[in-house]
C-alpha positions in Angstrom: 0.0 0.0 0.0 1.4 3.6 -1.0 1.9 6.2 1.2 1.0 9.7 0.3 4.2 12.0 1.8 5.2 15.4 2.1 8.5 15.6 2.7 9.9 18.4 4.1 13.0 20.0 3.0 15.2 19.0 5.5 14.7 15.2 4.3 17.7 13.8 2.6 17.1 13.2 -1.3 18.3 9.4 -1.0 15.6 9.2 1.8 12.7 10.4 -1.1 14.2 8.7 -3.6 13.8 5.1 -1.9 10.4 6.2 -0.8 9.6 6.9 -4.5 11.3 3.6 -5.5 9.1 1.4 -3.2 5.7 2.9 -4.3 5.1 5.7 -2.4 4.0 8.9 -3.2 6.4 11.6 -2.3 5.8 15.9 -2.4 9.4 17.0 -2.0 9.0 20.7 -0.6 13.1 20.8 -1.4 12.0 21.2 -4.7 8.9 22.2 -4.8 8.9 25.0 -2.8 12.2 25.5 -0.8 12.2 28.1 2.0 8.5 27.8 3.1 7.3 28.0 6.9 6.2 25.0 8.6 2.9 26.4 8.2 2.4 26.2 4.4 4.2 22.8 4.5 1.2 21.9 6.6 -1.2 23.3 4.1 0.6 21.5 1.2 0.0 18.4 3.1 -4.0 18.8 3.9 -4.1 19.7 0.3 -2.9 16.5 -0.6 -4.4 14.3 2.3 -0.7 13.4 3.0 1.5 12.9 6.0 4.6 15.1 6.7 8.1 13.4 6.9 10.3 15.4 8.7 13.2 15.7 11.4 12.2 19.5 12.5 10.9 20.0 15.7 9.1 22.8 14.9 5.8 20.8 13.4 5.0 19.9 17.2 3.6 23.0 17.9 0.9 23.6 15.1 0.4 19.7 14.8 -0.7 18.5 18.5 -1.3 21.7 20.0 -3.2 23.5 17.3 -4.6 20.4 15.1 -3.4 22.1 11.8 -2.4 18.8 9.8 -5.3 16.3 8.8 -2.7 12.8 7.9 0.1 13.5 10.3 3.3 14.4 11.2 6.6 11.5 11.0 9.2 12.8 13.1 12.6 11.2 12.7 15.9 12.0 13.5 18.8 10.1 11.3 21.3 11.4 14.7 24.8 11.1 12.6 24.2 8.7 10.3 24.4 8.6 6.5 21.5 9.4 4.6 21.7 6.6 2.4 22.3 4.1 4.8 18.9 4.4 6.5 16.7 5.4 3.5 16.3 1.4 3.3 15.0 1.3 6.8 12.8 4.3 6.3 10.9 2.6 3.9 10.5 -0.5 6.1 8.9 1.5 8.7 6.8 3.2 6.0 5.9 -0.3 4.6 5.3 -2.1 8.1 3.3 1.1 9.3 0.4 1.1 5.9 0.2 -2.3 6.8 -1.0 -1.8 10.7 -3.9 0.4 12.4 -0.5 2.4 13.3 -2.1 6.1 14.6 0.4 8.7 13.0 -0.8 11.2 15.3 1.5 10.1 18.2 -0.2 6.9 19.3 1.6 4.0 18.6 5.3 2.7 18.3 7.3 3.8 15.1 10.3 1.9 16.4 11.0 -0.9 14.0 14.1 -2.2 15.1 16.2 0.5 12.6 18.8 2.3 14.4 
């Protein structure tokens, strides 16, 4: 089952590439719009009925406290490690969570065992 992602900028291009690879669909905001607030990221993302991939903090405030994001928010943090190396256990998290009643809002483990 595909995934319909926004990806923030701050997402590593091997990271949306893989994501593309494996089915997904992927709105890079690197490209599509670089430089926008977290705000209109969150627009693009309820105008595509898509969840947000991102490492940036700064989503938490208009996403739990506000409610401004329909989908969700991923939060991930690649903490010194190489881009490509864990673009292939993104996607396994990806593919393990469309496969599960896994709440993307916060409820639910995203740990997969990746490190």
């Amino acid at each position: 089952m595909a995934v319909d992602l926004v990806a923030d900028e701050n997402v590593d291009a091997p990271i949306v590439a893989a994501l593309r690879v494996a089915g997904h669909n992927v709105v890079y905001v690197r490209v599509l719009a670089p430089g926008i607030d977290v705000a209109r990221v969150l627009e693009i993302a309820n105008s595509h009925d898509a969840l947000v991939l991102t490492s940036d903090k700064d989503f938490g405030e208009l996403v739990f406290r506000q409610g401004l994001i329909r989908a969700g928010v991923l939060l991930y943090s690649l903490a010194g490690i190489a881009a490509r190396s864990m673009a292939p256990c993104r996607e396994a998290r990806f593919r393990r969570a469309s496969r599960t009643s896994w709440d993307v809002r916060g409820r639910g483990s995203g740990g997969y065992g990746c490190p």
